[in-house]
Rosetta silent file (secondary structure, phi, psi, omega in degrees, C-alpha in Angstrom):
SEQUENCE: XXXXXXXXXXXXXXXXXXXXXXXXXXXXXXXXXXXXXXXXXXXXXXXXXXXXXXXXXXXXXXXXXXXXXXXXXXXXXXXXXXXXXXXXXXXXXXXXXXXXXXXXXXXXXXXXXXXXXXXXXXXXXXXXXXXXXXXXXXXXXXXXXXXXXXXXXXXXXXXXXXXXXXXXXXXXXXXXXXXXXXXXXXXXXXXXXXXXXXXXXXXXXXXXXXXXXXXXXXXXXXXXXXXXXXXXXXXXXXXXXXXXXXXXXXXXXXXXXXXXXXXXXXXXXXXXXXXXXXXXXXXXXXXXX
SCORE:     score description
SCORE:     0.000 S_00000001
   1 L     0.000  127.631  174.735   70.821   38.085   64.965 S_00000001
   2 L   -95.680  139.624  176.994   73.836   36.024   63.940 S_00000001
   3 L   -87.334   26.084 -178.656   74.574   36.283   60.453 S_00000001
   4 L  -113.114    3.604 -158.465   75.917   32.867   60.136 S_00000001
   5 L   -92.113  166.269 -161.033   72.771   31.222   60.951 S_00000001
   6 L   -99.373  146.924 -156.733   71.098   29.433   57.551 S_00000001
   7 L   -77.723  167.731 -166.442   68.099   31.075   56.725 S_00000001
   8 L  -136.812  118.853 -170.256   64.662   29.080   57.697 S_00000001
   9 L   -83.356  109.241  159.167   62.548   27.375   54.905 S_00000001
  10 L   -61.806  -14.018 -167.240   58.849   27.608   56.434 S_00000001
  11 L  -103.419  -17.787  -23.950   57.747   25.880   53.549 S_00000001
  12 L  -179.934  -62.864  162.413   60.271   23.272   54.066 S_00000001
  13 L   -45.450   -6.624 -152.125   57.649   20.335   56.323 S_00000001
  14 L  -121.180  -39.223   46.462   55.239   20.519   53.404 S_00000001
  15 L   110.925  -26.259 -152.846   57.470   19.659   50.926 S_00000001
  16 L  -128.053  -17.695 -168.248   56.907   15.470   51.259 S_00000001
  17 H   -74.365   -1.298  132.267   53.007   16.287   51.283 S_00000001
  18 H   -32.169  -64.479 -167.667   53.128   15.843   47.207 S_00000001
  19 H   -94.212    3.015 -178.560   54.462   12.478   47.433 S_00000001
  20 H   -78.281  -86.776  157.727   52.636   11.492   50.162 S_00000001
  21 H    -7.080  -57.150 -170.886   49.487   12.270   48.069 S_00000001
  22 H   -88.738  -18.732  163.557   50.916   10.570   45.178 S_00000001
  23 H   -89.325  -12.175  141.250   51.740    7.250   46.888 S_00000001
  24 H   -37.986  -87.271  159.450   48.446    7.328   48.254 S_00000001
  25 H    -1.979  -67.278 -171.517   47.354    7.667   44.853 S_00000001
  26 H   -74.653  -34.308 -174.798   49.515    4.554   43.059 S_00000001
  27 H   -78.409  -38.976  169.384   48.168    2.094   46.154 S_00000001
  28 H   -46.163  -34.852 -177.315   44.739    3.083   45.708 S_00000001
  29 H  -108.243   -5.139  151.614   44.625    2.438   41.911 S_00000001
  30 H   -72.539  -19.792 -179.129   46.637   -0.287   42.253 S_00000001
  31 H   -94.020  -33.793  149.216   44.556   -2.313   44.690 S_00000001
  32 H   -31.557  -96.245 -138.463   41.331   -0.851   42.315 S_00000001
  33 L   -78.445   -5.006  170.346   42.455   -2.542   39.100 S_00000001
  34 H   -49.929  -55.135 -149.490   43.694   -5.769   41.382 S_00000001
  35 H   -65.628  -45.247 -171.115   40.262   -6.357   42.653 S_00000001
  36 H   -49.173  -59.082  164.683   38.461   -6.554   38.920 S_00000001
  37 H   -36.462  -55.534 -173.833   40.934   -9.262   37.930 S_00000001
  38 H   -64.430  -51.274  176.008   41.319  -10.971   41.160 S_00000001
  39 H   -56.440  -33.519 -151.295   37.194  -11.306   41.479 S_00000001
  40 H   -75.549  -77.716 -177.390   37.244  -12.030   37.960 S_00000001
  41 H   -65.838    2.140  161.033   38.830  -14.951   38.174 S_00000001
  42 H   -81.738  -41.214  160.798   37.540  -16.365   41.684 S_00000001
  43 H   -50.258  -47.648  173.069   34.084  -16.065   39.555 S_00000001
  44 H   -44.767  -61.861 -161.123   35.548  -18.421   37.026 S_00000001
  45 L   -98.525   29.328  179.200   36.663  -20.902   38.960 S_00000001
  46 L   -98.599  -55.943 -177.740   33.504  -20.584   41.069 S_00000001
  47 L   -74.258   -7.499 -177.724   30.875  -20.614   38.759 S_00000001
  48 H   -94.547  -23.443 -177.167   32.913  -23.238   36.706 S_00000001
  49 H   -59.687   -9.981  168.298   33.161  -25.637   39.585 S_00000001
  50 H  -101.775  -48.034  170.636   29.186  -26.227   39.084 S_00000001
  51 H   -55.090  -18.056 -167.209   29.228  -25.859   35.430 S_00000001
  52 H   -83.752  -61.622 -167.674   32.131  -28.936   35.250 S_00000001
  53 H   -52.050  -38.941  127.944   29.961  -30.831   38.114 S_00000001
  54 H   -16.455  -93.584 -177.195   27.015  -30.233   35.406 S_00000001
  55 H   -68.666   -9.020  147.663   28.348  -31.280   32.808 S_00000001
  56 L   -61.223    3.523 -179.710   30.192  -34.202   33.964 S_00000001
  57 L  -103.858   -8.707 -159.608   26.578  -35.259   35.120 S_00000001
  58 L    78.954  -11.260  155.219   25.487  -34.771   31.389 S_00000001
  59 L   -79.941 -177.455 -152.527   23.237  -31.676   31.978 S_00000001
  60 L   -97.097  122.833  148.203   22.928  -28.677   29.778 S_00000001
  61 L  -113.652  101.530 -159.467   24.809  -25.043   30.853 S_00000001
  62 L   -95.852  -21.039  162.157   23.021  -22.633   28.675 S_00000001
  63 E  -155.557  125.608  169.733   24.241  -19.466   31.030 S_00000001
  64 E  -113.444   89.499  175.566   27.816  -18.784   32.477 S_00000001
  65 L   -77.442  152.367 -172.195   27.508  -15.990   34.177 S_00000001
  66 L  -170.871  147.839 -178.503   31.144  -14.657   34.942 S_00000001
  67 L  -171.874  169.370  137.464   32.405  -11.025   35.624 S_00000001
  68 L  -107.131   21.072  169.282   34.407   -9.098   37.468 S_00000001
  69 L   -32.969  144.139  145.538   32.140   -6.972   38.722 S_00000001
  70 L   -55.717   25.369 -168.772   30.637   -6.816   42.725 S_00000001
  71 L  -102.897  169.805  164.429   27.934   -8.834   41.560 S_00000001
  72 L   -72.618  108.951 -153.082   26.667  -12.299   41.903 S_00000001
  73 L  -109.289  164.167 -177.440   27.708  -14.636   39.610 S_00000001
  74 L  -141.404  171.708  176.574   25.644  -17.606   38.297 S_00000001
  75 E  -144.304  117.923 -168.763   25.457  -20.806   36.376 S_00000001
  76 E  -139.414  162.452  -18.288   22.052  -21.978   34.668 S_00000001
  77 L   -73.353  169.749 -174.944   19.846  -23.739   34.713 S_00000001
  78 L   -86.174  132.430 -155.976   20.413  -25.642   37.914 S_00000001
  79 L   -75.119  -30.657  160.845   20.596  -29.294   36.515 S_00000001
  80 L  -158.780  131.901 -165.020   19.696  -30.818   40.307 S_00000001
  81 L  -110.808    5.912  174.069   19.182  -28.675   42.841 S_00000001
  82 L  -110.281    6.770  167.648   18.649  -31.492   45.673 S_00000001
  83 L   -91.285   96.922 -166.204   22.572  -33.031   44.648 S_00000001
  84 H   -40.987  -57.064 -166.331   24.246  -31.846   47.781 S_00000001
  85 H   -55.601  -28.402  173.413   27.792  -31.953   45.295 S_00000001
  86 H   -73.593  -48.462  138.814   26.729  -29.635   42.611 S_00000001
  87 H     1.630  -53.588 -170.511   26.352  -27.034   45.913 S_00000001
  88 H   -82.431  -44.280 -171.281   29.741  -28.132   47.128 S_00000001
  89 H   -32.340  -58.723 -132.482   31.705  -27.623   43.481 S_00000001
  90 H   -68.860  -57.203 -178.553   31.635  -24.230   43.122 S_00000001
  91 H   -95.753   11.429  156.332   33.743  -23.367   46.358 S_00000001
  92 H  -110.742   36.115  170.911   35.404  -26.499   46.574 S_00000001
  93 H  -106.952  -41.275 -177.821   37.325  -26.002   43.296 S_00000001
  94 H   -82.203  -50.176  175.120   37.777  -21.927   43.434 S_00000001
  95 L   -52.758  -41.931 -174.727   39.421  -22.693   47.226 S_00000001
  96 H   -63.678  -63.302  161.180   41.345  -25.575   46.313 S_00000001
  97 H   -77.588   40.457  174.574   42.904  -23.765   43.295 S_00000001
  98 H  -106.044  -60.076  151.031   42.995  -20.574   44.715 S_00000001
  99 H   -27.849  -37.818  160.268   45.180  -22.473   47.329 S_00000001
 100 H   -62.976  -62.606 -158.362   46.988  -23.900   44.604 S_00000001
 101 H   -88.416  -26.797  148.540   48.156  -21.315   42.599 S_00000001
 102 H   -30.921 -117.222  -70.917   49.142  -19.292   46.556 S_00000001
 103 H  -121.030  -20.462  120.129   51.462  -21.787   47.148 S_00000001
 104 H   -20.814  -78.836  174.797   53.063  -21.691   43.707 S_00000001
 105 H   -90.849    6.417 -174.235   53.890  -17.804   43.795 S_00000001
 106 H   -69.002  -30.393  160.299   54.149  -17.057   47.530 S_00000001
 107 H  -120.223   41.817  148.688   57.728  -17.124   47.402 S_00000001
 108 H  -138.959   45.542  144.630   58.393  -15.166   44.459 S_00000001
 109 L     2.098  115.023  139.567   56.221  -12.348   46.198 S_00000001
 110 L  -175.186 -172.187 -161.243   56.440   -8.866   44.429 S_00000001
 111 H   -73.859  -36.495 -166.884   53.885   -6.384   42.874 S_00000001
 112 H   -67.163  -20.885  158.315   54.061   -8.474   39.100 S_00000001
 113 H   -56.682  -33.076 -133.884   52.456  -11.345   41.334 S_00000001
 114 H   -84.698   -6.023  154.011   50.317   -9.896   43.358 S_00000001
 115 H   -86.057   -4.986  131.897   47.447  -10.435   40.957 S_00000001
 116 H   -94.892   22.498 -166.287   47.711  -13.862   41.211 S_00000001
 117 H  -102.833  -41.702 -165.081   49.121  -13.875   45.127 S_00000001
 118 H   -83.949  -18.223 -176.154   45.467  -12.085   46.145 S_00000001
 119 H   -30.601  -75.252 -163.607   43.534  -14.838   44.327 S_00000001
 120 H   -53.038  -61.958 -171.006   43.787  -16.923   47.340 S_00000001
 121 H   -89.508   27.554  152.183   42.986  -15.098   50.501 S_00000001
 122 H   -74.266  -54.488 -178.521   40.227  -13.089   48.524 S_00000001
 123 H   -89.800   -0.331  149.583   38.703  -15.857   47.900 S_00000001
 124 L   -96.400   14.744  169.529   39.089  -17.401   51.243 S_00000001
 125 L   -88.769  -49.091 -157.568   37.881  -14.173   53.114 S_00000001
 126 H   -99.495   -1.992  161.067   34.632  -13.750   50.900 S_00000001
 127 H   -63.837  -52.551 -169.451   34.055  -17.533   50.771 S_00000001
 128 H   -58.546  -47.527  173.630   34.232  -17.392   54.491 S_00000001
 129 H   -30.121  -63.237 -155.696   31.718  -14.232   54.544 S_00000001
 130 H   -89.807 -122.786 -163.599   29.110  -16.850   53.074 S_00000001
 131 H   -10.585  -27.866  178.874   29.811  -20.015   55.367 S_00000001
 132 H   -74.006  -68.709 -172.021   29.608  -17.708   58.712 S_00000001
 133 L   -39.516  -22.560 -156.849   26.226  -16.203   57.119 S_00000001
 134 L    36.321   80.364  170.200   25.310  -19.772   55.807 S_00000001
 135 L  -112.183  175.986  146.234   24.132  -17.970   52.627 S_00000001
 136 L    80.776 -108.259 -172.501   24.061  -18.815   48.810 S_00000001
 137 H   -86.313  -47.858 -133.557   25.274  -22.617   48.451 S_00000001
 138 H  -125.445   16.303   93.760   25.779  -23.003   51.956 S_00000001
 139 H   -20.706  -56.891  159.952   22.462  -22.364   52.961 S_00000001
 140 H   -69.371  -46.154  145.330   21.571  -25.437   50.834 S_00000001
 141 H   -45.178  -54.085  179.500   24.017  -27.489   52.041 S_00000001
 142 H   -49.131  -34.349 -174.743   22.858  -26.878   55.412 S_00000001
 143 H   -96.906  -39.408 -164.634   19.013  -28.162   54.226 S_00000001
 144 H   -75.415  -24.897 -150.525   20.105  -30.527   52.131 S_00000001
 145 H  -136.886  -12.864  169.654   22.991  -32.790   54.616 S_00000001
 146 L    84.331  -11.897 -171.474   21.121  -31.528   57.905 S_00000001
 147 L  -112.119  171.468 -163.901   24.368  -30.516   59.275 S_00000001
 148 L   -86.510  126.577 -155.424   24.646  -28.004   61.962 S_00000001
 149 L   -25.887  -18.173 -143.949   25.086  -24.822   61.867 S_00000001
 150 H  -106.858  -29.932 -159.672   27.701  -24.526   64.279 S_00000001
 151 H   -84.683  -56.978 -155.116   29.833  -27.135   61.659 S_00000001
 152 H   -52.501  -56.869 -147.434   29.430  -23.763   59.199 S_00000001
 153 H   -89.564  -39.008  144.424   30.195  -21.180   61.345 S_00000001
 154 H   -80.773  -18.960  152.912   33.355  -22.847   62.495 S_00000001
 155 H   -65.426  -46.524  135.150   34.732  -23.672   59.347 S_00000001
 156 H   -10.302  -38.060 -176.964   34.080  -20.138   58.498 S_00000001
 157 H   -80.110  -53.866 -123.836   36.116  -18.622   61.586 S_00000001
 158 H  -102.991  -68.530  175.535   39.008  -20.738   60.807 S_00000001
 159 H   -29.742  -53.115 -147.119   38.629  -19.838   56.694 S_00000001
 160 H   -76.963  -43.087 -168.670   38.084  -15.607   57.390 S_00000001
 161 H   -39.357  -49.507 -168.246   41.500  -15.986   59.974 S_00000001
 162 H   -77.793  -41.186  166.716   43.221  -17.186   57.322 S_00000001
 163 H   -59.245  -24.096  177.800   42.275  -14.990   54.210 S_00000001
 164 H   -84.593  -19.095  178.608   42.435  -11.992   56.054 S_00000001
 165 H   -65.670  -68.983 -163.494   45.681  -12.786   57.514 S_00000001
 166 H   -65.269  -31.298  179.042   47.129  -13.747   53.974 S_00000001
 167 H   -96.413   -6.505  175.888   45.658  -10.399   52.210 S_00000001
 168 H   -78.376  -51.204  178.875   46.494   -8.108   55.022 S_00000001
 169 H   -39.660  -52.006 -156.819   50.151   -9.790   54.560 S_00000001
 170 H   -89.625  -19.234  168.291   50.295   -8.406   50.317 S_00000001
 171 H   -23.243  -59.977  175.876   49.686   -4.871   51.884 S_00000001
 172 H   -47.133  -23.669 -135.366   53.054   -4.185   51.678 S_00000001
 173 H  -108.650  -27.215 -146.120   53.171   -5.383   48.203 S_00000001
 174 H  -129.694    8.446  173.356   50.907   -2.678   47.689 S_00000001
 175 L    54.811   47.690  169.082   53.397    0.079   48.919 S_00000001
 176 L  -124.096  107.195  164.769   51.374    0.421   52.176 S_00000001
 177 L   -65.107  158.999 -176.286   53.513   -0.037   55.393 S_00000001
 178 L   -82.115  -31.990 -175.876   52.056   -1.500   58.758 S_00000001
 179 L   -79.731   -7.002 -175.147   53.480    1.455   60.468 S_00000001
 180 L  -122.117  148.188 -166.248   51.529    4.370   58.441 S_00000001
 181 L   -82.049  -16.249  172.557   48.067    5.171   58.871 S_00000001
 182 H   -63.356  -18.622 -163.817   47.180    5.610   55.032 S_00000001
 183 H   -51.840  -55.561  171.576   46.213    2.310   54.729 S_00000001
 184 H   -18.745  -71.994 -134.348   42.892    3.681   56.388 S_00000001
 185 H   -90.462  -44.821 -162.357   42.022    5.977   53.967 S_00000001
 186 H   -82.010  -14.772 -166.280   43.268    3.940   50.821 S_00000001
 187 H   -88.010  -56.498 -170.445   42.096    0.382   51.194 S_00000001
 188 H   -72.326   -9.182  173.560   38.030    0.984   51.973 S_00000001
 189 H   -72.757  -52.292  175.131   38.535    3.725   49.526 S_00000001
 190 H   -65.539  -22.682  170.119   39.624    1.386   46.716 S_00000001
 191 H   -53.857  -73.498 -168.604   37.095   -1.165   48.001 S_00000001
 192 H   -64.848  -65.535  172.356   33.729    1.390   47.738 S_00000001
 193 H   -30.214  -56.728 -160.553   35.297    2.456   44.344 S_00000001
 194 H   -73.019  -22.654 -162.533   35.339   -1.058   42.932 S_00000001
 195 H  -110.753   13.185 -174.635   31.953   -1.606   43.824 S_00000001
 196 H   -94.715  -31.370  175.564   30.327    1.379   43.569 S_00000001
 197 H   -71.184  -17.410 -173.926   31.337    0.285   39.546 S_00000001
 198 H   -96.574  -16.829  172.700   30.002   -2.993   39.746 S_00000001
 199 H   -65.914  -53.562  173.074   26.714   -0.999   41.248 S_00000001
 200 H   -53.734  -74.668  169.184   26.550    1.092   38.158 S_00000001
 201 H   -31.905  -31.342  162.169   27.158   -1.850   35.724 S_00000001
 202 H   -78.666  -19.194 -145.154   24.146   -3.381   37.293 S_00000001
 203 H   -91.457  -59.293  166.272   22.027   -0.409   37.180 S_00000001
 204 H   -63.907  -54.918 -178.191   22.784    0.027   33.406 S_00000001
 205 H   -74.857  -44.587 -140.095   22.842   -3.819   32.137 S_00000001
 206 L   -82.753  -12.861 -150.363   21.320   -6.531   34.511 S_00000001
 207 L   -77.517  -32.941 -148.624   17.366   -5.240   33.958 S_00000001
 208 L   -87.235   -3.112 -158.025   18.002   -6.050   29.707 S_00000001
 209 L   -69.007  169.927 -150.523   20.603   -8.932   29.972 S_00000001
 210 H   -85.782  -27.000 -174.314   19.701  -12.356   29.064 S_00000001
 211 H   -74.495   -6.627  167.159   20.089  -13.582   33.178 S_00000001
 212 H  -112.870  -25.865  154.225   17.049  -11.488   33.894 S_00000001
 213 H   -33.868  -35.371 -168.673   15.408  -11.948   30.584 S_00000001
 214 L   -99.055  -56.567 -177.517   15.690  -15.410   30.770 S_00000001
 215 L  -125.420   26.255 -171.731   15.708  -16.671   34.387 S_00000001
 216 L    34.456   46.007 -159.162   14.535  -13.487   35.915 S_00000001
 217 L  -102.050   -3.055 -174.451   17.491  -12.825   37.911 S_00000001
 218 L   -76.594  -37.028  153.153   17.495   -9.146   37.482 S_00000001
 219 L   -75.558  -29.975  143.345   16.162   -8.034   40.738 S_00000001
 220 H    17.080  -90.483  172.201   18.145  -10.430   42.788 S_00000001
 221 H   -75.133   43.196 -166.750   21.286   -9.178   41.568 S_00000001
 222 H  -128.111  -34.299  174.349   20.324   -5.670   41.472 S_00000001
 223 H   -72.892  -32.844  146.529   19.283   -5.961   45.022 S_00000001
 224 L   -38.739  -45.647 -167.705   22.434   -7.584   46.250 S_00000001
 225 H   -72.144  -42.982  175.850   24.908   -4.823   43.919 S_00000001
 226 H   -18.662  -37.304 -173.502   22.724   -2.113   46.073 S_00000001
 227 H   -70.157  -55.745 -169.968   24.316   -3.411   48.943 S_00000001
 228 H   -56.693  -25.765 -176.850   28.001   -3.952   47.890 S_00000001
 229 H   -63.785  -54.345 -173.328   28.959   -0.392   48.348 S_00000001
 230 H   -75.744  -41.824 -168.235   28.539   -0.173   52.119 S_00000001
 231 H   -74.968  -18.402  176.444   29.660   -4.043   52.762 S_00000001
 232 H   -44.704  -63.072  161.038   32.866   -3.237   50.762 S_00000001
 233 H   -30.738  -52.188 -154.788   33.318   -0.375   53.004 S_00000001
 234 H   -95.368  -55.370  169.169   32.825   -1.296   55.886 S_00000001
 235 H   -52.080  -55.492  169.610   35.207   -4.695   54.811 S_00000001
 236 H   -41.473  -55.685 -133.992   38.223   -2.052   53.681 S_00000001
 237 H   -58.301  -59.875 -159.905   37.669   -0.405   57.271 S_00000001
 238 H   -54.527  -63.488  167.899   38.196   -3.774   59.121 S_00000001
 239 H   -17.208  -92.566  156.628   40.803   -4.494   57.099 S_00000001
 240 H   -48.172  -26.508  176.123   42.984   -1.709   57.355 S_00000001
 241 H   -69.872  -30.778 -161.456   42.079   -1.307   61.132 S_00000001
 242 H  -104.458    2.634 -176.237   43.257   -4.906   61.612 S_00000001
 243 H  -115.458  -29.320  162.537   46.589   -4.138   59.548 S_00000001
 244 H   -71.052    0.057 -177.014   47.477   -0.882   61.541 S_00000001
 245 H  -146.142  -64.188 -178.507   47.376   -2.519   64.672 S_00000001
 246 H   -67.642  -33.764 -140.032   47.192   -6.337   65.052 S_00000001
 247 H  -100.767  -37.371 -171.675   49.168   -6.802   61.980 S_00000001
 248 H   -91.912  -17.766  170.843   51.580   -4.492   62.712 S_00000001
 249 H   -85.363  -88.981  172.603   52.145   -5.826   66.485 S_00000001
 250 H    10.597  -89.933  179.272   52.853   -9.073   64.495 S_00000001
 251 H   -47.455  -13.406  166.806   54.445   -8.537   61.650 S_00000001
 252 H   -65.916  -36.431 -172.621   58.129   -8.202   63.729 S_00000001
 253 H   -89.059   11.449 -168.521   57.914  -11.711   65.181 S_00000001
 254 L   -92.211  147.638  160.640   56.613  -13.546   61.777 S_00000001
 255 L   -50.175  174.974 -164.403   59.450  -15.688   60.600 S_00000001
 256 L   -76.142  -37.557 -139.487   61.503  -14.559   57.580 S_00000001
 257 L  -123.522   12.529  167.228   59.980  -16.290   54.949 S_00000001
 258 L   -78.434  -61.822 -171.687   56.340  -14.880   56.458 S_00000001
 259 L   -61.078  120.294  176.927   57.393  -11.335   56.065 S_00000001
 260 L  -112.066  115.043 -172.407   56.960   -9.195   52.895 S_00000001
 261 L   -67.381  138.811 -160.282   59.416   -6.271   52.654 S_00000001
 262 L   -83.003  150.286  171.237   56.899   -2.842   51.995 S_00000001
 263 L  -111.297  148.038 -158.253   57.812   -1.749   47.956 S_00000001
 264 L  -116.185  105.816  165.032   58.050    2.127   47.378 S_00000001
 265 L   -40.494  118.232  157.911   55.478    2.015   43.929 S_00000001
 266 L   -76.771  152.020 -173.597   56.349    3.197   40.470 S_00000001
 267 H   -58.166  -51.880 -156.770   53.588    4.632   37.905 S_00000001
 268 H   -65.498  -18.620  151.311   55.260    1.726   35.633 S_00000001
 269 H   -30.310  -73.330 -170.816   53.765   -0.551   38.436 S_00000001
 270 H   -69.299   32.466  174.272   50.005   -0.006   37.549 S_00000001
 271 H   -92.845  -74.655  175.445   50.602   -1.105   33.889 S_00000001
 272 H   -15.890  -65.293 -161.489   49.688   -5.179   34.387 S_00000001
 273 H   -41.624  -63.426  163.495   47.274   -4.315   36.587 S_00000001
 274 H   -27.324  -58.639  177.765   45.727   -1.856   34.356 S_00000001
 275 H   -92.436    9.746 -173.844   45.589   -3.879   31.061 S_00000001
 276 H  -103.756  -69.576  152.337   44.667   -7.153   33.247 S_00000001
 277 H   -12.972  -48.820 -168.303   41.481   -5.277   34.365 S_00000001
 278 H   -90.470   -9.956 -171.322   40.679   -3.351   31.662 S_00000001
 279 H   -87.882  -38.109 -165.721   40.806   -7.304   29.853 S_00000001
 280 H   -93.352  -18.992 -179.288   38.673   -8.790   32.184 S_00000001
 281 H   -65.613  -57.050  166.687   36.453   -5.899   32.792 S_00000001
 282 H   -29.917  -72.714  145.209   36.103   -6.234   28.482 S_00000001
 283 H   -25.484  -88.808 -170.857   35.400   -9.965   28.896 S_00000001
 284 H   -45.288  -69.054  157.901   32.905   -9.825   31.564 S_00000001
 285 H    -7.251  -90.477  151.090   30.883   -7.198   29.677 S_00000001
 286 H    -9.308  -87.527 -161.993   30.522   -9.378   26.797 S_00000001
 287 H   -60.393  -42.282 -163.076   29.629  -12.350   28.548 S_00000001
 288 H   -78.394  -26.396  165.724   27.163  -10.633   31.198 S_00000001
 289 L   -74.840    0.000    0.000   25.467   -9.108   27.537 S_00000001
């Protein structure tokens, strides 16, 4: 044995598996308290885009549903439900300013943003969801203007490219690299988290609240939050799967002003997030009572 050689720490590899853990940890509960905010306010300007189109028609809105919840949000009663344009408000006012305020903060990028930087391709990814599906409003378009399905399903394509593109992009943002494999575990994990809460909040609330009291709306949404667990899931997977590999082939060739540098998270991070949630989470309550 030579006695010069430096003794050998076995425990020495394991040593980073702490912080590994714990930067798991801050991107997971940072993209959790994102998504309450970020839905919260794509519900606003969803459900207000029918309520404005209402009331600029002179009917009555007597329930604004709004949350940020995995739930279904609504605006009642409907004042005409064969006026293609009250149909059309809702998503073309939460895309257009969704689009708006993206284009505004996209290049002053960083984590203090990134709740209003996800507005946009959140709400063009799950807008898109419902135009492939033709569901919701865009089911009714479709009976009401006659046009064909095909019109839907390609606008749709062209929408999910781009929101998934643009929210795969704030990963980094989110102290998740293209090159590491956590992304897996932490994105549908933070997904199935938010919505396994917006499952509960229905579970508890929706049978006494005034939108099922009122307009009987309580199995609807109850059957829809049922749902939300697994499509979240299943949405994280794709996600992350599509950020560890296509995204990550990519991301070298996007021009410079494309590219978002990965941020190594501080606890001192999650505070915005945290009280921006916990406000709208407060809010929604309320309103949804």
């Amino acid at each position: 044995m030579n006695p010069s050689s430096p003794p050998v720490n076995m425990a020495e590899p394991q040593e980073t598996t702490p912080l590994v853990h714990t930067s798991m940890l801050r991107s997971g509960l940072l993209l959790f308290l994102l998504l309450f905010p970020v839905n919260f306010i794509s519900i606003v300007f969803h459900e207000g885009g029918h309520a404005l189109y209402t009331l600029a028609l002179g009917g009555p809105v007597s329930m604004f549903y709004i949350h940020p919840f995995s739930l279904p949000g609504y605006v009642r009663p409907i004042f005409e439900w064969d006026d293609v344009w009250f149909h059309i408000s809702g998503a073309a006012l939460v895309l257009s300013v969704s689009l708006l305020i993206f284009s505004l903060c996209w290049k002053h990028r960083s984590v203090s943003f990134l709740p209003l930087l996800m507005i946009f391709p959140w709400v063009w990814m799950f807008q898109s969801f419902s135009i492939l599906l033709i569901q919701g409003d865009f089911a009714n378009i479709m009976v009401l203007t006659g046009i064909s399905p095909f019109v839907f399903r390609a606008a749709g394509s062209i929408l999910a490219a781009v929101g998934i593109f643009f929210f795969v992009s704030l990963f980094p943002l989110l102290g998740l690299a293209p090159k590491e494999l956590k992304s897996l575990l932490v994105v549908p994990a933070s997904f199935f988290l938010w919505s396994l809460v917006g499952l509960i909040v229905g579970y508890l609330i929706v049978s006494g609240s005034p939108i099922n009291v009122v307009y009987g709306l309580g199995e609807e949404i109850l059957s829809i939050a049922k749902v939300m667990p697994g499509v979240y899931l299943i949405s994280g997977v794709i996600l992350a799967v599509i950020y560890v590999t296509l995204y990550r082939w990519v991301d070298p060739r996007l021009p410079a002003w494309l590219r978002t540098e990965t941020v190594h998270l501080a606890w001192k991070d999650l505070c915005l997030p945290a009280l921006l949630a916990a406000l709208s989470v407060v809010i929604g309550l309320i309103i949804i009572t």
